[in-house]
PDB file of N, H, CA, C and O in Angstrom:
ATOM      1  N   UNK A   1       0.854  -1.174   0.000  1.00  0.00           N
ATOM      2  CA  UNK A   1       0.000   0.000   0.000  1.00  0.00           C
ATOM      3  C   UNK A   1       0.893   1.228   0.000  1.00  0.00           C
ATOM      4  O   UNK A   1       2.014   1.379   0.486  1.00  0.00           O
ATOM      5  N   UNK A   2       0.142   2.036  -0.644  1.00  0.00           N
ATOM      6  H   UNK A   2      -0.768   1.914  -1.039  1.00  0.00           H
ATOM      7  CA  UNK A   2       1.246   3.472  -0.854  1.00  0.00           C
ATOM      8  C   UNK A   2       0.733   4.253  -0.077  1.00  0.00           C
ATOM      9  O   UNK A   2      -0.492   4.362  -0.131  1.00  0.00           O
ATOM     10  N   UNK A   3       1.640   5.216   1.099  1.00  0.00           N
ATOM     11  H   UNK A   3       2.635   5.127   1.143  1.00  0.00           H
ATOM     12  CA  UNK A   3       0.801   6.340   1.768  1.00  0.00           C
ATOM     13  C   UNK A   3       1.112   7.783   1.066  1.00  0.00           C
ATOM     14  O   UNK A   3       0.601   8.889   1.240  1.00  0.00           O
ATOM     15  N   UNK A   4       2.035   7.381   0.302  1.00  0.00           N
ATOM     16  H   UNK A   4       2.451   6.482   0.161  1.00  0.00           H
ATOM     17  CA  UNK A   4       2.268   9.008  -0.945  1.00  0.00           C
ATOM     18  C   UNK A   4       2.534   8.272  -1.760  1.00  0.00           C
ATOM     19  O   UNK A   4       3.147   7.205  -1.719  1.00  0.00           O
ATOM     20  N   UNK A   5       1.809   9.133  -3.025  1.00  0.00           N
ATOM     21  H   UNK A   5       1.311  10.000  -3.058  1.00  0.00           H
ATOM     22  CA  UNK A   5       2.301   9.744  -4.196  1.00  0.00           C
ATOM     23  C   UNK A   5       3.627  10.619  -5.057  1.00  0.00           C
ATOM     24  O   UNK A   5       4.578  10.786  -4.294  1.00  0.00           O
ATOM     25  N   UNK A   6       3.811  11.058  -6.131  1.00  0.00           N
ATOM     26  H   UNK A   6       3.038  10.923  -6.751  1.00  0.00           H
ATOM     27  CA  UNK A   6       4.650  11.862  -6.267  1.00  0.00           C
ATOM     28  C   UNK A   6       3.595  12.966  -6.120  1.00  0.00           C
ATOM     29  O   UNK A   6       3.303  12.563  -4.995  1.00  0.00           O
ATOM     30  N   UNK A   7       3.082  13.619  -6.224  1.00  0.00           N
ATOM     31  H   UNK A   7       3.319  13.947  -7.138  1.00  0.00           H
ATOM     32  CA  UNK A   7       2.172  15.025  -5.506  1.00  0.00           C
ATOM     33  C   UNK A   7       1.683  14.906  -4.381  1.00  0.00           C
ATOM     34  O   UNK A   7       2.028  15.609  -3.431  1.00  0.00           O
ATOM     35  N   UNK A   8       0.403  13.579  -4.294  1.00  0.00           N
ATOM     36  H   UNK A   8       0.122  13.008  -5.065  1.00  0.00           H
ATOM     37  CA  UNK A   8      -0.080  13.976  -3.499  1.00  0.00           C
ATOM     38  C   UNK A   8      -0.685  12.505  -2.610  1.00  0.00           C
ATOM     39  O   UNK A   8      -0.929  11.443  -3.182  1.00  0.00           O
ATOM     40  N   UNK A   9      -0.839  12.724  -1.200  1.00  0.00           N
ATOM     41  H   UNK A   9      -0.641  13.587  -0.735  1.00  0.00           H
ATOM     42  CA  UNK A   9      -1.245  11.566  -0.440  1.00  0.00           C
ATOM     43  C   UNK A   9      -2.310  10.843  -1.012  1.00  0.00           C
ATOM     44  O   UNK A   9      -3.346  11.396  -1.381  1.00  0.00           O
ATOM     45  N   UNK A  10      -2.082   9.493  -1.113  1.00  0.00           N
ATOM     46  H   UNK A  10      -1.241   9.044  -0.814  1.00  0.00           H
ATOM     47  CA  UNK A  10      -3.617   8.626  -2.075  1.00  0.00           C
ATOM     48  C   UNK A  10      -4.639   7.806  -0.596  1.00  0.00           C
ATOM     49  O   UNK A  10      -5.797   7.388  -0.593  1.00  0.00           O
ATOM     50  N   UNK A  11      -3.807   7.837   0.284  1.00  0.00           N
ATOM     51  H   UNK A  11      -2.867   8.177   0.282  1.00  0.00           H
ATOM     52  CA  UNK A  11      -4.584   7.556   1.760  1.00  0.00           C
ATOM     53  C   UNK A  11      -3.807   8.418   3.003  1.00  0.00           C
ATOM     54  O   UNK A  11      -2.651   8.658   3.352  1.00  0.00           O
ATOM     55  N   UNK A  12      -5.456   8.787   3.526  1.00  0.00           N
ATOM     56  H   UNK A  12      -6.395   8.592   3.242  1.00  0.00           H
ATOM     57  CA  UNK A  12      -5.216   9.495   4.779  1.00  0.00           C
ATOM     58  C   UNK A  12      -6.053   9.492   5.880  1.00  0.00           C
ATOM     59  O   UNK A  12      -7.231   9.159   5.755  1.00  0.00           O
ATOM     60  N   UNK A  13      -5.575   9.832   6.967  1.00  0.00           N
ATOM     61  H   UNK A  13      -4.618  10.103   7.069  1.00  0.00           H
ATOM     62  CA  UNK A  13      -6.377   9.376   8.126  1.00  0.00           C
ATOM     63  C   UNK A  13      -7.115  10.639   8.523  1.00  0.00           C
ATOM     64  O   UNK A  13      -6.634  11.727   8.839  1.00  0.00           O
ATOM     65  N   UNK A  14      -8.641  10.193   8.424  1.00  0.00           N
ATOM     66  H   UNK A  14      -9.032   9.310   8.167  1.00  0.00           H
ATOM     67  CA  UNK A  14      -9.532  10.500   9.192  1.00  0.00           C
ATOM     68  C   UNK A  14     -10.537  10.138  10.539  1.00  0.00           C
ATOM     69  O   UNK A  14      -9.960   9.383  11.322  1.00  0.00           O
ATOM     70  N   UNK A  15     -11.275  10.344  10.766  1.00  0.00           N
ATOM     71  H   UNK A  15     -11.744  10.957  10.130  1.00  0.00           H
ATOM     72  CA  UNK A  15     -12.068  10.292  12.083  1.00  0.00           C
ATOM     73  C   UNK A  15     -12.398   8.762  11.648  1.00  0.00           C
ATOM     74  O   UNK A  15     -12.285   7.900  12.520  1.00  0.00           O
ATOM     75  N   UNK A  16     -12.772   8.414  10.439  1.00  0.00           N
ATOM     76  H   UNK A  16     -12.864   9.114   9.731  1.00  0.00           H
ATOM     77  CA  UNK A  16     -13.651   7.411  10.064  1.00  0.00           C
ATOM     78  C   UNK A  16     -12.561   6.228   9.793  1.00  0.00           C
ATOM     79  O   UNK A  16     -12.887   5.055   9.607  1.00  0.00           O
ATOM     80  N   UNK A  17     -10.859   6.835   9.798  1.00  0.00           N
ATOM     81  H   UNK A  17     -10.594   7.788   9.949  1.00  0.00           H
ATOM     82  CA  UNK A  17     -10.400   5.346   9.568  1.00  0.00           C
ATOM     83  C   UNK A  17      -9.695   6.151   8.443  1.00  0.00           C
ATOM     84  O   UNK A  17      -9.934   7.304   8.083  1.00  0.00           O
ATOM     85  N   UNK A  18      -8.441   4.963   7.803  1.00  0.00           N
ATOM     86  H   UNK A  18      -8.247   4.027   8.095  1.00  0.00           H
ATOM     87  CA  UNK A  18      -8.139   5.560   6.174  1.00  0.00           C
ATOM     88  C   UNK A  18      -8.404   5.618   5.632  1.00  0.00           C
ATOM     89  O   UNK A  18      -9.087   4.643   5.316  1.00  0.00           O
ATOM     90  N   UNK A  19      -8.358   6.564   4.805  1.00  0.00           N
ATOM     91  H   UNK A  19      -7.804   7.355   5.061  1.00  0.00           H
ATOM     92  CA  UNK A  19      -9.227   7.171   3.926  1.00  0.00           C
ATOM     93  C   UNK A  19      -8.849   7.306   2.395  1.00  0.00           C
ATOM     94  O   UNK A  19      -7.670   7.582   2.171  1.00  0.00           O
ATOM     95  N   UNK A  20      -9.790   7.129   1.191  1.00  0.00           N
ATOM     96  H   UNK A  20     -10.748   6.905   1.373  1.00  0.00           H
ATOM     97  CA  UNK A  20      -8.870   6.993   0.054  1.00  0.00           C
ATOM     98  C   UNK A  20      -9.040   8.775   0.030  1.00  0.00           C
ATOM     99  O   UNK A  20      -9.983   9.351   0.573  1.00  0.00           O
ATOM    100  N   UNK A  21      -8.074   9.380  -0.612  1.00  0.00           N
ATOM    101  H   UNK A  21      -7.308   8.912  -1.052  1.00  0.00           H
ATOM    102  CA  UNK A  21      -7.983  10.925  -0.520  1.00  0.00           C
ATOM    103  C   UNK A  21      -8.872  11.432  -1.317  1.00  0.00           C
ATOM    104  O   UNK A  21      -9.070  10.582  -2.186  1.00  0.00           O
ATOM    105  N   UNK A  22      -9.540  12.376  -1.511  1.00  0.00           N
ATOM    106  H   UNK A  22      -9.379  13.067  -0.806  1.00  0.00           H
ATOM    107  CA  UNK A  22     -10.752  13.123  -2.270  1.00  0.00           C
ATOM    108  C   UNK A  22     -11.963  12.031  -2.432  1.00  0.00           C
ATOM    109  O   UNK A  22     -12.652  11.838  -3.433  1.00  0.00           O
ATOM    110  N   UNK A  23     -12.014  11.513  -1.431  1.00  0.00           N
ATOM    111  H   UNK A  23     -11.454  11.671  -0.617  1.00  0.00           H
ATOM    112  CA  UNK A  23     -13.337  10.734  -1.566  1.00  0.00           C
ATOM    113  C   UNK A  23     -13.997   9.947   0.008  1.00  0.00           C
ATOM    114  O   UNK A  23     -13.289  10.226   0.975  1.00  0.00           O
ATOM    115  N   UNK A  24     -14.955   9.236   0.268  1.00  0.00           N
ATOM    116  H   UNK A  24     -15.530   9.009  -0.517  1.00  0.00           H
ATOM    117  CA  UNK A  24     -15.493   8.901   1.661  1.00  0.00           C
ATOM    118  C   UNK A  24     -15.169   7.732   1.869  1.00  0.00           C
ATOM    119  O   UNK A  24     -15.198   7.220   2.988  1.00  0.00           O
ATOM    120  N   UNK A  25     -14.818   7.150   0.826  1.00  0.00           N
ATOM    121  H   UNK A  25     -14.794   7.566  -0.083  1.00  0.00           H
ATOM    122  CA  UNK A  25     -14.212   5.649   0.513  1.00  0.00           C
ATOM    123  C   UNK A  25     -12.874   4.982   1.794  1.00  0.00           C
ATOM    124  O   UNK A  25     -11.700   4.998   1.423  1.00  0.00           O
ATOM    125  N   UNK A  26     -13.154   4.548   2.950  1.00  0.00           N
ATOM    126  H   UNK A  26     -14.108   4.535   3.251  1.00  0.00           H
ATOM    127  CA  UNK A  26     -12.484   3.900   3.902  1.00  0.00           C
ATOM    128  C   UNK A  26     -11.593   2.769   2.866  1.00  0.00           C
ATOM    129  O   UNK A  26     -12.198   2.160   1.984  1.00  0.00           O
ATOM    130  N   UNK A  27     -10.025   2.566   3.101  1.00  0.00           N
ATOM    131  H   UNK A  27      -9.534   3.061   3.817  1.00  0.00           H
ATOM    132  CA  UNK A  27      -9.292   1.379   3.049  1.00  0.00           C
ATOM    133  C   UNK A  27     -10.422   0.066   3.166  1.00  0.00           C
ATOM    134  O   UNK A  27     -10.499  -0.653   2.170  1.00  0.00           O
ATOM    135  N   UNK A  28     -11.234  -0.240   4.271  1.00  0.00           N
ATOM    136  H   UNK A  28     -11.171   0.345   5.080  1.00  0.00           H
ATOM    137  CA  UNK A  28     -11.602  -1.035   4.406  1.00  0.00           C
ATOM    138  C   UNK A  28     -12.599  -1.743   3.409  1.00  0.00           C
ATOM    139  O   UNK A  28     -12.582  -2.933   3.094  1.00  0.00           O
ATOM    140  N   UNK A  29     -13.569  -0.657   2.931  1.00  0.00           N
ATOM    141  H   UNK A  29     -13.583   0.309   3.187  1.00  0.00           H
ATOM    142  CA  UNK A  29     -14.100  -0.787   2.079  1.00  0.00           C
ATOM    143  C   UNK A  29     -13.614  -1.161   1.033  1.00  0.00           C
ATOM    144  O   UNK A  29     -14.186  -2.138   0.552  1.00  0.00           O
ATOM    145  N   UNK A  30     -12.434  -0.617   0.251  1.00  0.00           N
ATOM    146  H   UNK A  30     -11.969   0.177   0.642  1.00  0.00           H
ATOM    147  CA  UNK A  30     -11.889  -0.723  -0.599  1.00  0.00           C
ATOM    148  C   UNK A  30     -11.159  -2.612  -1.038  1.00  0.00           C
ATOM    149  O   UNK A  30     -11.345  -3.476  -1.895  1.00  0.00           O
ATOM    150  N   UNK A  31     -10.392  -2.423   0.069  1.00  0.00           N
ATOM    151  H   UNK A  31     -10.241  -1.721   0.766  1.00  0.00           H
ATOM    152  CA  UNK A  31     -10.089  -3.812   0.927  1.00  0.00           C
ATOM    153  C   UNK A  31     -11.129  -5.152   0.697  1.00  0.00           C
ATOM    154  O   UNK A  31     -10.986  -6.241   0.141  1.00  0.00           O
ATOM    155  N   UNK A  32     -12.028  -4.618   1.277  1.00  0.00           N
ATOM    156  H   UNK A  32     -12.145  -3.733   1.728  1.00  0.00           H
ATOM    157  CA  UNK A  32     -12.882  -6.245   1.071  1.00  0.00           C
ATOM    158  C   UNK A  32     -13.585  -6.256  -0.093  1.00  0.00           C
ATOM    159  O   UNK A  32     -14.127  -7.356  -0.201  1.00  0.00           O
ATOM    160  N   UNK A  33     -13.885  -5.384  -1.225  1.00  0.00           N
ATOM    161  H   UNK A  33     -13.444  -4.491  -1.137  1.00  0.00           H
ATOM    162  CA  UNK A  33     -14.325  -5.238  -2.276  1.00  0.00           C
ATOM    163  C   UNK A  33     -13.423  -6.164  -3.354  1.00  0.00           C
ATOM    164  O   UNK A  33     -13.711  -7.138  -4.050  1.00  0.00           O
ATOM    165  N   UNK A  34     -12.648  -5.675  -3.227  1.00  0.00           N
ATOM    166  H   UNK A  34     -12.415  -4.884  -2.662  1.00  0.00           H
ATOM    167  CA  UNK A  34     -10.716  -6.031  -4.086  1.00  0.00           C
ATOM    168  C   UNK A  34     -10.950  -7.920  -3.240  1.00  0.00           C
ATOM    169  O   UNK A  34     -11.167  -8.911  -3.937  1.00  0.00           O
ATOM    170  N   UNK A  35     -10.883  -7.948  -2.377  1.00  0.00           N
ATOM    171  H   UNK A  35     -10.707  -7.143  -1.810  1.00  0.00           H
ATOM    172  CA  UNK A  35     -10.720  -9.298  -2.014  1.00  0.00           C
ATOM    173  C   UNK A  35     -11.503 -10.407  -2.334  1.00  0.00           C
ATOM    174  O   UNK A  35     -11.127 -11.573  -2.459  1.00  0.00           O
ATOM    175  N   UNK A  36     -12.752  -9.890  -2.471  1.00  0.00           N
ATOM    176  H   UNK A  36     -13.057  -8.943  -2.370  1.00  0.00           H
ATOM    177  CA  UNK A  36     -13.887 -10.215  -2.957  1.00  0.00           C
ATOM    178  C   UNK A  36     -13.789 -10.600  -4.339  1.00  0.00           C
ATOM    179  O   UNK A  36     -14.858 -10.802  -4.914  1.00  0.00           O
ATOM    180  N   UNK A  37     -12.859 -10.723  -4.906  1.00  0.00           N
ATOM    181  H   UNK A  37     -11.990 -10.558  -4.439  1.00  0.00           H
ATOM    182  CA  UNK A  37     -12.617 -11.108  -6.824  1.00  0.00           C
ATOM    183  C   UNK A  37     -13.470 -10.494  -7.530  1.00  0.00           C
ATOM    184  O   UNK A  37     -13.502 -10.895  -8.694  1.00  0.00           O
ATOM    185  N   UNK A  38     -14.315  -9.514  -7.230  1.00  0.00           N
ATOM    186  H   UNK A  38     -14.289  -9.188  -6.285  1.00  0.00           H
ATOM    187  CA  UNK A  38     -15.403  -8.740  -8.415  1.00  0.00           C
ATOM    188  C   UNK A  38     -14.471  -8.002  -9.745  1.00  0.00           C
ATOM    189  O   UNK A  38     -13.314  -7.631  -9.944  1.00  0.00           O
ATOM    190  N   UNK A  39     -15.432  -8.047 -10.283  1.00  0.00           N
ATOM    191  H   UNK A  39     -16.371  -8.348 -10.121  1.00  0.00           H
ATOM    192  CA  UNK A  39     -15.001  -8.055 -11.956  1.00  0.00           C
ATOM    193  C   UNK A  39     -14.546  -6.757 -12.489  1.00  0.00           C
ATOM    194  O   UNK A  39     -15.413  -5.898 -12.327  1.00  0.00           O
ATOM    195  N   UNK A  40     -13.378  -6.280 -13.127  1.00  0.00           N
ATOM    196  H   UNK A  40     -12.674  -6.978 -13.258  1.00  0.00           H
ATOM    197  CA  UNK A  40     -13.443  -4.824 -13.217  1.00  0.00           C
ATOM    198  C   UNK A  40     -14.415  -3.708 -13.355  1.00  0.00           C
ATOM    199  O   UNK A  40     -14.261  -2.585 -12.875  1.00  0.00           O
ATOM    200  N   UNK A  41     -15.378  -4.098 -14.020  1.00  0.00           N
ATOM    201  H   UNK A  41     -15.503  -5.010 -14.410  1.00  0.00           H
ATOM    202  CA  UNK A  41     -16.750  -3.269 -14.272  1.00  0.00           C
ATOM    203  C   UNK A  41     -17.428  -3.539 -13.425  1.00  0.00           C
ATOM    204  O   UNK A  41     -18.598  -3.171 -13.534  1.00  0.00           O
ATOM    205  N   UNK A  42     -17.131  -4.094 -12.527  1.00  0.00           N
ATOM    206  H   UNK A  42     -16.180  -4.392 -12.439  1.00  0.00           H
ATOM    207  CA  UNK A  42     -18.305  -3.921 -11.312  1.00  0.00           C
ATOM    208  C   UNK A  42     -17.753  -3.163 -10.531  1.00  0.00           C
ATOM    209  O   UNK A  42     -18.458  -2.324  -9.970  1.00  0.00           O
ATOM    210  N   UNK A  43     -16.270  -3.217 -10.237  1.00  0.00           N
ATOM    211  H   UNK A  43     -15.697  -3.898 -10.693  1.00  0.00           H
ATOM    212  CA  UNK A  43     -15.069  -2.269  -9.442  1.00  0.00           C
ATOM    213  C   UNK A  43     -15.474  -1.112  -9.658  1.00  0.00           C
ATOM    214  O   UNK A  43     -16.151  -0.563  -8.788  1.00  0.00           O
ATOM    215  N   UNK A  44     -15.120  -0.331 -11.065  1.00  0.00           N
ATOM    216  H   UNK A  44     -14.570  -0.777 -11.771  1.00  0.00           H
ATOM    217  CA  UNK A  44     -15.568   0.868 -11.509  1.00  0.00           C
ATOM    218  C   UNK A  44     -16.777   1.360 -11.315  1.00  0.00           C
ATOM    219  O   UNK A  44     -17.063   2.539 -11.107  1.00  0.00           O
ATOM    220  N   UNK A  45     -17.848  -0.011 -11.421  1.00  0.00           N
ATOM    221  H   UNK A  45     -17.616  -0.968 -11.590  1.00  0.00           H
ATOM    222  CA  UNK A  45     -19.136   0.866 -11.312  1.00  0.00           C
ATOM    223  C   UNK A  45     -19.406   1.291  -9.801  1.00  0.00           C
ATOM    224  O   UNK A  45     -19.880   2.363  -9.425  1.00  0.00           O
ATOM    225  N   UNK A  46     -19.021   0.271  -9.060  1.00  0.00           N
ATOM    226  H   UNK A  46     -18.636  -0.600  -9.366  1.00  0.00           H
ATOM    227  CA  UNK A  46     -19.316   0.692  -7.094  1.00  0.00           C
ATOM    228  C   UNK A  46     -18.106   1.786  -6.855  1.00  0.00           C
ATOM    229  O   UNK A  46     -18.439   2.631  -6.024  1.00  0.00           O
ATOM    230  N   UNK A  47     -16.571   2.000  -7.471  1.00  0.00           N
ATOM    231  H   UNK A  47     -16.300   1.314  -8.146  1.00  0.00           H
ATOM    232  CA  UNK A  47     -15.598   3.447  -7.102  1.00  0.00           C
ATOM    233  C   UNK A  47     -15.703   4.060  -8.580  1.00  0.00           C
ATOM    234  O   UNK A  47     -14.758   3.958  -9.362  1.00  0.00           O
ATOM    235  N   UNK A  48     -16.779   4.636  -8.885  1.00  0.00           N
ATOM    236  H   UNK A  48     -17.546   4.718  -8.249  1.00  0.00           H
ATOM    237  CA  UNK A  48     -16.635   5.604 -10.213  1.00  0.00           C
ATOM    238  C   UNK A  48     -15.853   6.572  -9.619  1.00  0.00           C
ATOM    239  O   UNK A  48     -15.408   7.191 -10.586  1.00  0.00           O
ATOM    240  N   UNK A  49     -15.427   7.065  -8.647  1.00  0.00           N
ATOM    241  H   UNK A  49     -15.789   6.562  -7.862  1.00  0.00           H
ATOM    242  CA  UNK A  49     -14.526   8.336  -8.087  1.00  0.00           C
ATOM    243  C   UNK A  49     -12.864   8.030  -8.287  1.00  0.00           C
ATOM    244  O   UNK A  49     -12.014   8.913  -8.173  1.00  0.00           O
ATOM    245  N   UNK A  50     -12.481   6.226  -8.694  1.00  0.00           N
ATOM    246  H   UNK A  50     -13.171   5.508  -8.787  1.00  0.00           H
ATOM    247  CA  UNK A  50     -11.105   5.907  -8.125  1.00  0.00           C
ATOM    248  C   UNK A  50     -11.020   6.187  -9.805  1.00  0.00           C
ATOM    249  O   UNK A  50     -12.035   6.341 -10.485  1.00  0.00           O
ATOM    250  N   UNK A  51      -9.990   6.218 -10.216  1.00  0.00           N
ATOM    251  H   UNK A  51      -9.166   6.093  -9.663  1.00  0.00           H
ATOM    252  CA  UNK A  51      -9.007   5.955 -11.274  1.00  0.00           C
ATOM    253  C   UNK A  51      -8.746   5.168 -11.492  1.00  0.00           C
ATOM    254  O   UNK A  51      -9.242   4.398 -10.669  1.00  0.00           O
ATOM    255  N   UNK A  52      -7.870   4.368 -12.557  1.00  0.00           N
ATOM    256  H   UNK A  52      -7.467   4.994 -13.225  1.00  0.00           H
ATOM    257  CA  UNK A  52      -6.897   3.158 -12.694  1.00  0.00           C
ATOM    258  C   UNK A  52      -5.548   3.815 -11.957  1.00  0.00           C
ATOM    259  O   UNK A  52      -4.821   3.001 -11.388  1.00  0.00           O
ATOM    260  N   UNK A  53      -5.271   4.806 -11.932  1.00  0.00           N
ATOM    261  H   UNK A  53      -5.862   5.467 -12.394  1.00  0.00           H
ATOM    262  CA  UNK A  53      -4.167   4.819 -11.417  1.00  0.00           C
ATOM    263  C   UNK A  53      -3.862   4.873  -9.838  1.00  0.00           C
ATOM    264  O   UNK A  53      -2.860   4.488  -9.235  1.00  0.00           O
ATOM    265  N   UNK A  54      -5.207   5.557  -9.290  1.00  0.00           N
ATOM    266  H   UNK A  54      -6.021   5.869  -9.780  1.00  0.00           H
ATOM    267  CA  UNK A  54      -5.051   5.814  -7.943  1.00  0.00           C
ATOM    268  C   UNK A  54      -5.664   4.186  -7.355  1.00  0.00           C
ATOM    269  O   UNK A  54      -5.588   3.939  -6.151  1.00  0.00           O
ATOM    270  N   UNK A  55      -6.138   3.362  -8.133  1.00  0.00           N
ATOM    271  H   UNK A  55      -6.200   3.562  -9.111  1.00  0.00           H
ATOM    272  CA  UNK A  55      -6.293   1.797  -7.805  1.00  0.00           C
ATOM    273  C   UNK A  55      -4.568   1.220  -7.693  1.00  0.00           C
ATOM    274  O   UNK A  55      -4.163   0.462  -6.812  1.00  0.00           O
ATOM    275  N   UNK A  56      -4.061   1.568  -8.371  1.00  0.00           N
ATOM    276  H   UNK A  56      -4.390   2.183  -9.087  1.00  0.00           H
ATOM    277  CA  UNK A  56      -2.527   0.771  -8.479  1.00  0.00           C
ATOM    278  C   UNK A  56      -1.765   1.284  -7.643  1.00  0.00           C
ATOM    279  O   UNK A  56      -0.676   0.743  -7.454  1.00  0.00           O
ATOM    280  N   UNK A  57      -2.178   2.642  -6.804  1.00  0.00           N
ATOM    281  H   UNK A  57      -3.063   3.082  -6.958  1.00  0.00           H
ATOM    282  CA  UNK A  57      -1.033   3.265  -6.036  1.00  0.00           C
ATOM    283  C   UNK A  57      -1.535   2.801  -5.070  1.00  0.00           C
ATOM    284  O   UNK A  57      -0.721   2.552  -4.180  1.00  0.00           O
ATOM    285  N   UNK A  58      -2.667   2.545  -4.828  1.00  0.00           N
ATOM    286  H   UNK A  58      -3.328   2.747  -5.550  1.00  0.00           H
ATOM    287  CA  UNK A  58      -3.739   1.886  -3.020  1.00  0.00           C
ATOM    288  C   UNK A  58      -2.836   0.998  -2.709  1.00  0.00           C
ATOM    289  O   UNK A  58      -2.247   0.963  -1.628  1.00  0.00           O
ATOM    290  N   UNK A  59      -2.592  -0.155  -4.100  1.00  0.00           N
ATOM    291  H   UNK A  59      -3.070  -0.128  -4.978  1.00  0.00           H
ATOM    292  CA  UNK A  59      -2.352  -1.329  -3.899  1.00  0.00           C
ATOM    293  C   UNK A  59      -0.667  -1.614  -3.820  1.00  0.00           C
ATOM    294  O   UNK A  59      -0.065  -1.986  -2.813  1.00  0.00           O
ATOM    295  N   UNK A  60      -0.240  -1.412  -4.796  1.00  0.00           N
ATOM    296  H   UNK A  60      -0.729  -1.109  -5.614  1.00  0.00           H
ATOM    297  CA  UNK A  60       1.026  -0.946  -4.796  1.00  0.00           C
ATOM    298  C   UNK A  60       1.834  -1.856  -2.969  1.00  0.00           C
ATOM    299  O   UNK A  60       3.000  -1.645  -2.637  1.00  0.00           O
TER     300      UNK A  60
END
């Protein structure tokens, strides 16, 4: 998991836990979704907010 970027933090801690950055989206969430083997288009359709790229830096 990456806690920076080259600009800018892609997780950060809030009240609610980590957080993916510019969005409400908890690690955790993210986490058991991804673990869960769902299909890229289902990925995209439940985080239309993530990127492909800010997916590879989470994971990273």
């Amino acid at each position: 998991m990456a806690l920076a970027s080259n600009e800018r933090s892609q997780i950060i801690r809030t009240e609610r836990g980590l957080t993916i950055a510019g969005t409400r989206i908890t690690l955790y969430q993210f986490m058991h979704y991804l673990n869960d083997a769902h299909s890229p288009q289902s990925f995209r359709n439940y985080f239309p907010q993530i990127t492909v790229s800010d997916r590879y830096a989470i994971v990273e």
